[in-house]
C-alpha positions in Angstrom: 202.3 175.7 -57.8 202.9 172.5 -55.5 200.0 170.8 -54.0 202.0 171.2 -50.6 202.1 175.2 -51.0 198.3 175.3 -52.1 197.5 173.0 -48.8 199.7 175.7 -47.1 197.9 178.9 -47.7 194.1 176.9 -47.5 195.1 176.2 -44.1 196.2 179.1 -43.3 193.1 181.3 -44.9 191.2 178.5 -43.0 193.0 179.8 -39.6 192.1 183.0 -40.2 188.4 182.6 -41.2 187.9 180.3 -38.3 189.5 183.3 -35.6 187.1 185.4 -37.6 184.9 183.6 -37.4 185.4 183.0 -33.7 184.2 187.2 -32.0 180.7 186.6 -33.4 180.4 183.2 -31.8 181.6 184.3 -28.4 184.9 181.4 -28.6 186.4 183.4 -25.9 183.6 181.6 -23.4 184.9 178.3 -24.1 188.6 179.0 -23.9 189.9 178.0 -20.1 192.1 181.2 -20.1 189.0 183.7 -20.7 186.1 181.8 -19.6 186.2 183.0 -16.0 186.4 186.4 -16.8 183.4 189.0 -17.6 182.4 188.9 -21.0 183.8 192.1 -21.8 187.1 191.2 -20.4 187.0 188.1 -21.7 186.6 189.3 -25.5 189.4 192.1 -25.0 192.3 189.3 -23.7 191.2 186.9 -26.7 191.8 189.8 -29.0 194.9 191.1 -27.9 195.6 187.6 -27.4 195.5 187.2 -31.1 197.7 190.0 -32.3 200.9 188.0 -31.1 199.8 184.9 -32.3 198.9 186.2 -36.0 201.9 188.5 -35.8 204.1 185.2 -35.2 202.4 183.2 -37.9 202.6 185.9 -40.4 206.5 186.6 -39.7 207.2 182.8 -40.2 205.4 182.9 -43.0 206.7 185.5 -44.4 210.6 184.2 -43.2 209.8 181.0 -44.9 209.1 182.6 -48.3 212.0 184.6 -48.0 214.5 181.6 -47.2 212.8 179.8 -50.0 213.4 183.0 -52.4 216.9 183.2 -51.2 217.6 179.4 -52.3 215.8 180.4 -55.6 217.6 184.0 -56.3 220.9 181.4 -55.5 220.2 178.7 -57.9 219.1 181.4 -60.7 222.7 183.2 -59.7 224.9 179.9 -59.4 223.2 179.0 -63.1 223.6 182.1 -65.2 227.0 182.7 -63.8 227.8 179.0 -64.9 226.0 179.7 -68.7 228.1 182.7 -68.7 231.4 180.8 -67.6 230.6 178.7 -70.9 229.6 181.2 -72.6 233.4 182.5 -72.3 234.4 179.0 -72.9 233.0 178.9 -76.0 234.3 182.5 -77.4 238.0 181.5 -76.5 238.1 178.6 -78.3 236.9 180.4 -81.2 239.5 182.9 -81.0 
């Protein structure tokens, strides 16, 4: 695994840990959008808040690794079709 994909999914378990981490610790206090609202307001909106934005980093996530498979599944193709091209190569000239 590359040191840039195991940097990847750290950062993002740390994102996750740190929202987490974020309803005991009352976060939604310090945020201008909830501060001004009643606590128990305030906690709802950062919540529901946090569905889209999860939602959006999962489904790029997930898009990425999917564009990154499809280049792979290609390459794999492009190369077996090529060992099989000389693969034929190789039985016609022993015919």
């Amino acid at each position: 695994m590359k040191i840039k994909n195991i940097a990847f999914y750290l950062g993002m378990g740390t994102l996750f840990a740190h929202e987490l981490d974020a309803m005991p610790n009352h976060e939604w206090q310090v945020l201008p959008l909830t501060s001004w609202m009643p606590n128990e307001i305030g906690m709802i909106v950062f919540v529901l808040l946090h569905i889209p934005l999860f939602a959006i980093l999962i489904a790029w996530f997930i898009d990425s690794l999917c564009v990154i498979e499809n280049y792979r599944r290609r390459g794999i193709g492009e190369k077996l079709i090529s060992l099989t091209k000389e693969k034929a190569i190789k039985m016609d000239t022993m015919l």
